[in-house]
C-alpha positions in Angstrom: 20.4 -23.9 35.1 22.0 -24.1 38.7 25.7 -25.2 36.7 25.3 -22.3 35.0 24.7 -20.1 38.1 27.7 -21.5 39.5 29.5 -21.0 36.9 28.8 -17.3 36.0 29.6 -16.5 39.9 32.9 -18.2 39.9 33.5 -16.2 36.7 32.8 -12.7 37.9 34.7 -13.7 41.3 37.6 -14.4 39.0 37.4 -11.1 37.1 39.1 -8.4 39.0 41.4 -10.3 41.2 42.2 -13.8 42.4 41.9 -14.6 46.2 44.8 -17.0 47.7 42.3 -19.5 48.0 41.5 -19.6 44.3 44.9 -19.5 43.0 45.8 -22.6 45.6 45.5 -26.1 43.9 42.7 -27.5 46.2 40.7 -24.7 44.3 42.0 -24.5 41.4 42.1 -28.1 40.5 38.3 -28.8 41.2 37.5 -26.2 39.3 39.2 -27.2 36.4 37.9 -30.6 36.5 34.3 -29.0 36.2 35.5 -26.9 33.7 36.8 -30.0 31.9 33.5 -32.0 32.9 30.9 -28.8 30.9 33.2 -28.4 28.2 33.0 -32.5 26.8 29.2 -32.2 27.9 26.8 -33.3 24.5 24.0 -31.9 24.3 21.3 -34.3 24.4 20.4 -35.0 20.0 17.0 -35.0 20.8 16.9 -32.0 22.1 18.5 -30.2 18.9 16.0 -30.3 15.8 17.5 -32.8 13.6 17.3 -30.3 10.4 18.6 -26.9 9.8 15.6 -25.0 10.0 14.6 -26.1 13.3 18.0 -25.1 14.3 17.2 -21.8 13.0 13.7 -21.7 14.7 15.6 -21.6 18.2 16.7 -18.1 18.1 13.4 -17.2 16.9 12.3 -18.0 20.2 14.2 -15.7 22.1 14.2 -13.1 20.2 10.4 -13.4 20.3 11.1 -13.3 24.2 13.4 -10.5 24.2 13.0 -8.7 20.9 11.0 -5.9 22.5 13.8 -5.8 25.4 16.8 -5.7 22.7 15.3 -2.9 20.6 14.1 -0.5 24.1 18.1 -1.1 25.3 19.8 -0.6 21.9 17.7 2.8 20.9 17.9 4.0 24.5 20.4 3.0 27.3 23.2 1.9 24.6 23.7 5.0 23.6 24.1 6.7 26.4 26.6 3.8 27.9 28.5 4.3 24.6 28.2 8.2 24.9 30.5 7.6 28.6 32.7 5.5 27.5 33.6 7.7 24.9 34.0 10.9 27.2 36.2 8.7 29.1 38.1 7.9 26.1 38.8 11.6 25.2 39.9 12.5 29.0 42.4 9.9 28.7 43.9 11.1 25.8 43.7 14.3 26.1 46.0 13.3 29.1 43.0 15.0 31.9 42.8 11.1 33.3 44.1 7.8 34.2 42.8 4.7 33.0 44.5 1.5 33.7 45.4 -0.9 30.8 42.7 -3.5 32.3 39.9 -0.4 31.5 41.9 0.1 28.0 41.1 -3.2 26.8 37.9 -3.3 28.2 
């Protein structure tokens, strides 16, 4: 759990710009070891169900967790996010704003 935490905040530090420091190779080659290192992990066989519907049985188990979570945010606050991004869409080409290539793709 804490390799994931370090990962994610390295990952959103990454995301809009890259300091000096991160773009030097005493940063940059660390990282990419333990980038390297997470990516050949295994995870553990007996910790995977050995047949297919055990496999399946694992996402039952969040969505169990988060089901009522997933349906509150899709019916409610998805909308609305998708309702901005829209308007946003229409300013910009109706040529009454600006958005950068990065927001474009986004």
């Amino acid at each position: 759990m804490l390799l994931h935490y370090i990962l994610k905040a390295y990952m959103k530090t990454t995301l809009i710009q890259l300091s000096p420091h991160q773009m030097s190779n005493e940063s940059l080659v660390p990282w990419g070891r333990l980038f390297f290192h997470v990516i050949n992990l295994q995870i553990p066989k007996d910790t995977v169900p050995a047949d297919e519907d055990g496999r399946s049985q694992l996402p039952n188990t969040l969505k169990e967790e988060y089901g009522a979570f997933a349906d509150s945010f899709v019916n409610t606050f998805a909308p609305e996010i998708v309702k901005v991004f829209l308007h946003q869409v229409e300013l910009y080409v109706s040529a009454q704003a600006w958005l950068s290539k990065k927001c474009q793709y986004l």
